[in-house]
N, C-alpha and C positions, 0 to 999 in steps of 0.2 A: 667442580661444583661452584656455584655462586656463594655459597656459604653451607657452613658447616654446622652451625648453631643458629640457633633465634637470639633477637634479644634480652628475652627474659630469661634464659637459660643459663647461664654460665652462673655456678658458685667456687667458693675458696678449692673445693678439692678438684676445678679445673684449673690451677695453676699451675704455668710452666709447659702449660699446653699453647700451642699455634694453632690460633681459629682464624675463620671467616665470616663477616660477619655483614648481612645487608639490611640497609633501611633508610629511615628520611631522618632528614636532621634534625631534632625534636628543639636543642636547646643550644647555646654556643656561649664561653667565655674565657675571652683573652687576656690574660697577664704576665704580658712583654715573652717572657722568652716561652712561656709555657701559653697552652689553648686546650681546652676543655668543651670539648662536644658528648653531649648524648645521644646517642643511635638508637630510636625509636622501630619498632614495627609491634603489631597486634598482639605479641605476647609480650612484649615488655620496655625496661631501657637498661641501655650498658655504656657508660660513660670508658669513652676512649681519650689518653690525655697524650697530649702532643708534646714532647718536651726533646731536652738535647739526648736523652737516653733513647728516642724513639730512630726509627731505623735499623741500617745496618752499619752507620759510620755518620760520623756529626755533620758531613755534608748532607747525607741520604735526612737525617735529622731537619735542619735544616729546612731543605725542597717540601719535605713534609709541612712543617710547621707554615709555609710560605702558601701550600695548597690549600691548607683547609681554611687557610685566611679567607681564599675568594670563595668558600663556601657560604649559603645561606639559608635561612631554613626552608628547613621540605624539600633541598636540594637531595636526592638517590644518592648514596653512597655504597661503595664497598669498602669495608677495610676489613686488612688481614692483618695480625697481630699477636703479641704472647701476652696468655693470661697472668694479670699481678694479682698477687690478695695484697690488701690493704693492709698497712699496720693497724695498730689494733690501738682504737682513739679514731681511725681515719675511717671509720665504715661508714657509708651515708643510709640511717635506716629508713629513710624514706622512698629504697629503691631495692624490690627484691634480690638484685643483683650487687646492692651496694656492700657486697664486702671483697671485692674484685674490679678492676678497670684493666684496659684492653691497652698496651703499649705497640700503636702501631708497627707494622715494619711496609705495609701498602696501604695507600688510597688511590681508589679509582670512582671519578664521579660517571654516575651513570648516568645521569640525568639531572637537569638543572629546574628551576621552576622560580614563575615570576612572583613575584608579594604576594599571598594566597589571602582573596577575601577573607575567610574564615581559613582562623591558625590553631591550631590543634594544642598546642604547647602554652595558649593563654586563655583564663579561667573565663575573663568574661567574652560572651560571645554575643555576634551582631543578633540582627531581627532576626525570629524567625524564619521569612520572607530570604533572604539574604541565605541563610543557614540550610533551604530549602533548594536555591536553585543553583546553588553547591554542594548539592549534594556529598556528591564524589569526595568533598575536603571534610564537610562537617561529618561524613562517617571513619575519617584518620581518628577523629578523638577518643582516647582510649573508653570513655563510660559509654560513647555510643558502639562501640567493639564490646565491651563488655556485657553490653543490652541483647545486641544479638545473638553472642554466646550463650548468655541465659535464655533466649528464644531458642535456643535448638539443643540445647540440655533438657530442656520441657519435653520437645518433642520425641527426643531419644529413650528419655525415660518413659514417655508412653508408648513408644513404641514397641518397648522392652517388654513392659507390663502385658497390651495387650494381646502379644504374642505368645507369653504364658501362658495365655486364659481362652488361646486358642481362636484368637481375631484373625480374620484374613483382609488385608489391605486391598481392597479393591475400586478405583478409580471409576468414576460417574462425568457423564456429557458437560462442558462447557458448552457446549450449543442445543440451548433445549427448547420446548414451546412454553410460548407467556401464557402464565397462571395468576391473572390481575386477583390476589385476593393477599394486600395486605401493602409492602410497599412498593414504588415503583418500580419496574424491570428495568433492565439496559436491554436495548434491542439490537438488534443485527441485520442489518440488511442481507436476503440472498438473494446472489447475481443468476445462478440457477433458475432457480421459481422467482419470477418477477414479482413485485408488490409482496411479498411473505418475507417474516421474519423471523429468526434465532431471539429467544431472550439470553441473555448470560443466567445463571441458577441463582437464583436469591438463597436457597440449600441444596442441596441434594436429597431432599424427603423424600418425595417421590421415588427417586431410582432408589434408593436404600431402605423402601419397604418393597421393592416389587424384587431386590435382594434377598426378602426375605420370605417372601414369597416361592422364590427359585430356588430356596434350602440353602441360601450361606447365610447359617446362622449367627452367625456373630462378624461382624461387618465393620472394619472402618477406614478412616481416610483423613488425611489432612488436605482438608477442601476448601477451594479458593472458592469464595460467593462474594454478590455482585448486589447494592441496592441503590436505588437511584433516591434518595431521602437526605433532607437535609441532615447536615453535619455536627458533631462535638468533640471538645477532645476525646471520646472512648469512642468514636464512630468516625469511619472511612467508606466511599463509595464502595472499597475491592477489600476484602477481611478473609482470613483465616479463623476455619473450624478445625478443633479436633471431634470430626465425628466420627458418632458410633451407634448399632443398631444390633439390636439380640433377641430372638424365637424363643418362645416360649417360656417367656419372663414376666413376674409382676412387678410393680412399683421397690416392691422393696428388694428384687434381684439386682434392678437396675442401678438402684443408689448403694447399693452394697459395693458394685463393683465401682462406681465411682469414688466411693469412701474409701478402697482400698488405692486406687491412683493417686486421688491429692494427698493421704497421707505419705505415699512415695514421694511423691513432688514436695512434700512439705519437710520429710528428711531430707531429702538426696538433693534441694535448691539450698531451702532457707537453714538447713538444719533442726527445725522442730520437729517433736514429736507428740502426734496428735492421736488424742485418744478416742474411738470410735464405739458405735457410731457418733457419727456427726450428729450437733443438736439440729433438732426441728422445728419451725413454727410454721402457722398457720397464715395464711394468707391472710383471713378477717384480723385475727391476733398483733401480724406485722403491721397491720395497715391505722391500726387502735392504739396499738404502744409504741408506734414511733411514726407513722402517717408516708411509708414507703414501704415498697415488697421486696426491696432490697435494705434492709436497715444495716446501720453498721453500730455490731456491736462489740466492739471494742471500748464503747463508754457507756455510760447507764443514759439517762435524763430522756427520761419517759412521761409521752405527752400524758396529761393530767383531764381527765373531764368534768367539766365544770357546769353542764346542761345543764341539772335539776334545780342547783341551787340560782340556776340564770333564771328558771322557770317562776321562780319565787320573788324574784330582788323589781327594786323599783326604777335601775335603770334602763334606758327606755331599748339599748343597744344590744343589750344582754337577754332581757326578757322580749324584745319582740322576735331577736334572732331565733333562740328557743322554741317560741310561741309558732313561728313559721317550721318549724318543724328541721330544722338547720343545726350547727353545734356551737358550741360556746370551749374552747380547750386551750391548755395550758403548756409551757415549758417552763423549767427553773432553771437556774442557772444557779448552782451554790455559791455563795459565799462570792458571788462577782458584782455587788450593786456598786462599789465604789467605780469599778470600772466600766460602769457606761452611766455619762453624763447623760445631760437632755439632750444636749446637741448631740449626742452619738444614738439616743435613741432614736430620736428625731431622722437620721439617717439612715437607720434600720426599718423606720418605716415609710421613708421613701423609697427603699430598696424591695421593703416587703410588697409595697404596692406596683412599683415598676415590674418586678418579676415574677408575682404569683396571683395580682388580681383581687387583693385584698382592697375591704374598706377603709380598714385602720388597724391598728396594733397599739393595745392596750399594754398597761405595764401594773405593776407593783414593786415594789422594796418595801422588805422587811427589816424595820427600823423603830427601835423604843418598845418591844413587846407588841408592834402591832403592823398592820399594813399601809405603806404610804404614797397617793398617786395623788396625777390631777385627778381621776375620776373617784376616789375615796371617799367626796363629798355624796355621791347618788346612793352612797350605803351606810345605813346603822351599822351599828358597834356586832349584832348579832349576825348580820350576814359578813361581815370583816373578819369576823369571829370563825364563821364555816369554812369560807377562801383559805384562811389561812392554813386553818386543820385540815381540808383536803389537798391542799400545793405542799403540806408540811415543810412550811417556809418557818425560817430561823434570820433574828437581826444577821442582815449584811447579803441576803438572798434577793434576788430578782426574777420576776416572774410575765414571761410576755403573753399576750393571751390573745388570741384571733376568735372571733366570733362571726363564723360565716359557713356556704355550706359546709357537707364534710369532706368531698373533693376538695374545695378550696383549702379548707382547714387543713387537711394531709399537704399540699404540696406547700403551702409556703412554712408549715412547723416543721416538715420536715427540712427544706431548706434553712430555716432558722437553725435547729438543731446543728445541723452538719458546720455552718456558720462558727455558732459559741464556742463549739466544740475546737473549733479549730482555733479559733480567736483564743481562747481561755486556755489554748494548751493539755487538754483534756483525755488525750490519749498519747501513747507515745509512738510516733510517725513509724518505728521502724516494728512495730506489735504486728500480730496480725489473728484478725478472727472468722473461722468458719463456720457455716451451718447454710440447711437446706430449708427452703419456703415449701410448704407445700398446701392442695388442699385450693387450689384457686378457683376462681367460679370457672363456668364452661364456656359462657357467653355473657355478652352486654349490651344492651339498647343502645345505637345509634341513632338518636334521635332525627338527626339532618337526613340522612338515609331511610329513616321509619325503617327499620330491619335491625333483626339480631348481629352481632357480629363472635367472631370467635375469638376471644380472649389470647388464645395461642394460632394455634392454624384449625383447619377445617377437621384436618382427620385424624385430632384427638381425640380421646375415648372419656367418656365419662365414668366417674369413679362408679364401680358396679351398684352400691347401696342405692346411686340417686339418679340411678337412668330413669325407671320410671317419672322424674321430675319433669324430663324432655317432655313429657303429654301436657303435664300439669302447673306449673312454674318453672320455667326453664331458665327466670334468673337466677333461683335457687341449685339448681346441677351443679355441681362440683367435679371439674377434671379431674381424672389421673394422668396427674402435670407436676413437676417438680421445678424449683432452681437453686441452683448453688449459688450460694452468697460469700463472698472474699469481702470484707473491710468496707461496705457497704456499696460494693459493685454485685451485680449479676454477673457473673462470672461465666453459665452455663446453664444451659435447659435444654428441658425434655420431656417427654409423656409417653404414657401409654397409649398405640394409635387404636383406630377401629378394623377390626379385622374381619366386622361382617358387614354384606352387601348392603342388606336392609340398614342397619344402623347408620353403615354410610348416607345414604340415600336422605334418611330423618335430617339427620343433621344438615343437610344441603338445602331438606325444604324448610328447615327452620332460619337457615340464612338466606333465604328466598333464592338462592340456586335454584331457579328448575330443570328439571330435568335434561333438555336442550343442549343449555348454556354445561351443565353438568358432562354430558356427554363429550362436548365439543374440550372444554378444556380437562378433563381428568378418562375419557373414556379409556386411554391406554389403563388407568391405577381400577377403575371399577371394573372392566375384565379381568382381570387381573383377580380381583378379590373373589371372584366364582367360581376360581380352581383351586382351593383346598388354600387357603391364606391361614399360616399358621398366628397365633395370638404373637404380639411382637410391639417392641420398645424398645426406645434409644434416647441418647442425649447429646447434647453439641457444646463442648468447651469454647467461648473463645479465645481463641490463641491470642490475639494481638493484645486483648484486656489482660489473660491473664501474665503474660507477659510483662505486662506493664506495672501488675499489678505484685508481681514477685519481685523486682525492680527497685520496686516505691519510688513509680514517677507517676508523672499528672498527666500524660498523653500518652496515646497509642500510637505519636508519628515518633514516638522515639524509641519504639523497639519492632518497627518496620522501614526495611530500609530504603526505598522508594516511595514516601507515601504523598496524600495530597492535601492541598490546601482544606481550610472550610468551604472553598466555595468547588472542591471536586478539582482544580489544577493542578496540574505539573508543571512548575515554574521552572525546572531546569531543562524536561523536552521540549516546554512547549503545549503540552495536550491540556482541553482537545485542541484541535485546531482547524484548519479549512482544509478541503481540500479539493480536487482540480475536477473539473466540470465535466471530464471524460471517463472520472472515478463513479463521479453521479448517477451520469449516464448506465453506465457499463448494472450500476443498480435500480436503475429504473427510480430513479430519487430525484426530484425538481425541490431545491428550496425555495421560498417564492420571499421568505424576505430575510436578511443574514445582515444582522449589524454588526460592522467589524469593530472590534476592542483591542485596546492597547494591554498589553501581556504586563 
């Protein structure tokens, strides 16, 4: 065999044992007669030390010590050797093997390798950029091995779970028809049918209700989808779902059996124990006490509204904002005024306005029993007086305040929020907090479009109390829609679909679907619903975030092992790329104008 053991494996009661052992050379250091190497692979390191006791005879010693000289790192190694324990003072605990090192009796290099852009064995690492189109090297490093691990412990353990509960794992089309309703498809040329094309699945909804349809009632899949939309760190063109989809369930079947998965995933990863159900809020609720439908709360500092009293006061920013029917709202930051000067506020509000469209960004400190800004001049003592009793601000408190729509208002407080939060040190990085949003609207005006759009997808179902709303105010409909919330990610979503004809239908003509167009891209899912369509719901984890987000890292390129730039590249294949004029052909495909770029 090549080896006998991993490197992370051997402890003290393999001493006096002869192993084998392979990997890349993590670490190297020589002093004169002695040389000390660590043998790296995926599960661990085992320091092997080279000395005159090594071999079988101070010559065989020797040869040795003279080999691994012209080793270097990332060079493939075997060595064979007897297990030592350490005296006791000499254990290195920085190494789960460190109460044992490997006293050679063979090396054989298996493979050599040139200066590796990216080196596994040193903390700091290059660009990105650099880290990406070496792949192959930046996935040696143990935390990126350890990411992926946690990436398929996730899966295992849903696996496990869903199996239980009597899931059947059933695989859906990578090659299906474009469903333009929402974001853009990747398409596919077929050489076949000339001029026609494959979308890749932005989900597999479709096939996993007409699964349900077909009686496998409990349905999932670890499914690869596909959206053509620009990018962030939690977002890749190609993502991993844990989906799943269940007959004859309501709202609260669904999240039950979700509550009982993350609480597995919450012992069996992080080791917490979470107690269920999970908390709830409300979508209008999330969107008022923290100005996001994913809030993260693992800290309080909950926006403040300040409208009525704006409706009163005699400043001209406050009261007209108001007066136009717009909001006037608040964050505090406890006890942080010393720590943001002007010139840091001043930056905050260049930041608020470069990234969220604001007009300005108001401030207060709470100083001397009272409140103190530049704008403190446009208010008497009695409206100072209200501000302060509604922000319930205390000397050494700061308080930023936007006064613009309520859209606007929600994305830059919340942005602010997540900001201080972080800046001020306000939660502790490695906490973590769950709960479900629910209760979201059905639809929303599209203005540029003049048409309804659907909040989630099309063939959500509206929460039963307020179908009737569909005739009548159809901003007011509230889905039966949920999302999981992890640490102020979206974690996962899902709803209740529509499972009757007619219903479907409504809802098509209220998103100006007609009939036609309806026909043409869902006729396979609306026949389909005229043959006994039992009542049915499901939810989609995703994998990559939540990966990430068990982790506690900041990207989803670092617990997928292949992924792509922001702008959709693969800087180490190459993709996309061009390709040959006979390939074009062969798809009935002329590009008529291709500007070539430099990779």
């Amino acid at each position: 065999m090549f080896r006998t053991h991993t490197c992370g494996e051997l402890r003290k009661e393999h001493a006096g044992q002869i192993v084998t052992l392979c990997g890349w050379l993590d670490h190297q250091r020589d002093q004169g007669g002695l040389s000390f190497i660590w043998l790296r692979d995926r599960y661990g390191i085992t320091q092997v030390t080279f000395s005159p006791e090594a071999g079988a005879s101070p010559e065989e010693a020797e040869a040795l010590l003279q080999k691994v000289r012209t080793c270097r790192q990332e060079f493939v190694l075997q060595v064979k050797g007897e297990v030592i324990q350490r005296p006791e003072g000499g254990e290195n605990k920085a190494l789960a093997t460190g109460e044992i090192e490997v006293r050679p009796l063979e090396l054989v290099i298996l493979n050599r390798s040139d200066v590796p852009p990216v080196q596994p064995s040193i903390p700091d690492l290059p660009s990105e950029d650099v880290r990406l189109q070496y792949r192959y090297l930046d996935l040696r490093r143990p935390d990126m091995q350890k990411a992926l691990a946690l990436r398929h412990r996730i899966v295992k353990i849903m696996r496990d779970y869903t199996d239980e509960l009597g899931f059947l794992e059933v695989e859906t089309p990578m090659l299906g028809r474009s469903t333009p309703e929402g974001a853009r498809d990747y398409l596919v040329p077929s050489r076949v049918h000339a001029g026609k094309f494959y979308a890749l699945p932005q989900s597999p909804q479709l096939y996993k209700q007409l699964l349900m349809i077909a009686g496998f009632d409990r349905y999932v899949q670890v499914a690869r989808c596909f959206r053509d939309e620009d990018l962030r760190a939690d977002r890749q063109p190609e993502f991993t779902q844990i989906d799943m989809e269940m007959s004859f369930v309501s709202m609260e079947d669904v999240m039950g059996m979700m509550d009982g998965l993350i609480a597995r995933l919450a012992k069996e990863v992080l080791g917490i124990e979470l107690q269920l159900p999970l908390p709830r809020m409300s979508y209008a609720d999330a969107m008022e006490r923290y100005g996001h439908d994913a809030p993260d709360l693992r800290y309080g500092m909950e926006l403040i509204d300040l409208t009525d009293i704006a409706k009163e006061c005699e400043f001209s920013v406050f009261r007209g904002t108001a007066d136009a029917g717009n909001r006037v709202r608040a964050v505090v930051a406890k006890g942080a005024a010393d720590k943001y000067s002007r010139k840091a506020i001043d930056e905050l509000t260049s930041w608020a306005k470069e990234n969220f469209g604001v007009k300005g960004l108001a401030f207060f400190k709470g100083a001397e029993g009272t409140l103190q800004a530049p704008i403190a001049k446009f208010f008497n003592e009695e409206f100072i007086a209200r501000i302060k009793e509604r922000l319930e601000m205390t000397d050494g408190d700061i308080a930023f305040i936007i006064a613009d729509t309520f859209e606007t208002s929600c994305r830059a407080l919340n942005g602010l929020r997540r900001r201080l939060a972080k800046e001020l040190e306000l939660y502790d990085p490695k906490s973590f907090s769950f709960s479900w949003i629910v209760d979201f609207p059905m639809l929303e005006w599209d203005a540029e479009e003049e048409r309804w759009v659907a909040v989630h997808h099309p063939f959500t179902a509206p929460l039963p109390e307020d179908e009737a709303l569909l005739d009548t105010d159809p901003r007011a409909c509230r889905a039966a829609a949920y999302d999981i919330v992890i640490n102020g990610f979206e974690a996962g979503g899902g709803s209740i679909r529509i499972h009757d004809n007619a219903l479907q239908k409504k809802i098509f003509s209220l998103l100006n679907i007609d009939d036609e167009t309806a026909k043409d891209r869902f006729g396979f899912l609306l026949d389909a619903l005229r043959f006994g369509a039992p009542p049915h719901g499901g939810i989609a984890l995703g994998l990559d975030r939540l990966a990430m987000i068990f982790a506690g890292l900041d990207s989803i390129r670092d617990v997928i092992a292949f992924p792509k730039t922001a702008r959709a590249a693969d800087l180490m294949s190459g993709a996309p790329g061009l390709v040959d004029e006979k390939q074009m052909k062969e798809l009935s495909i002329k590009v008529e104008k291709a500007e070539k770029t430099q990779n």
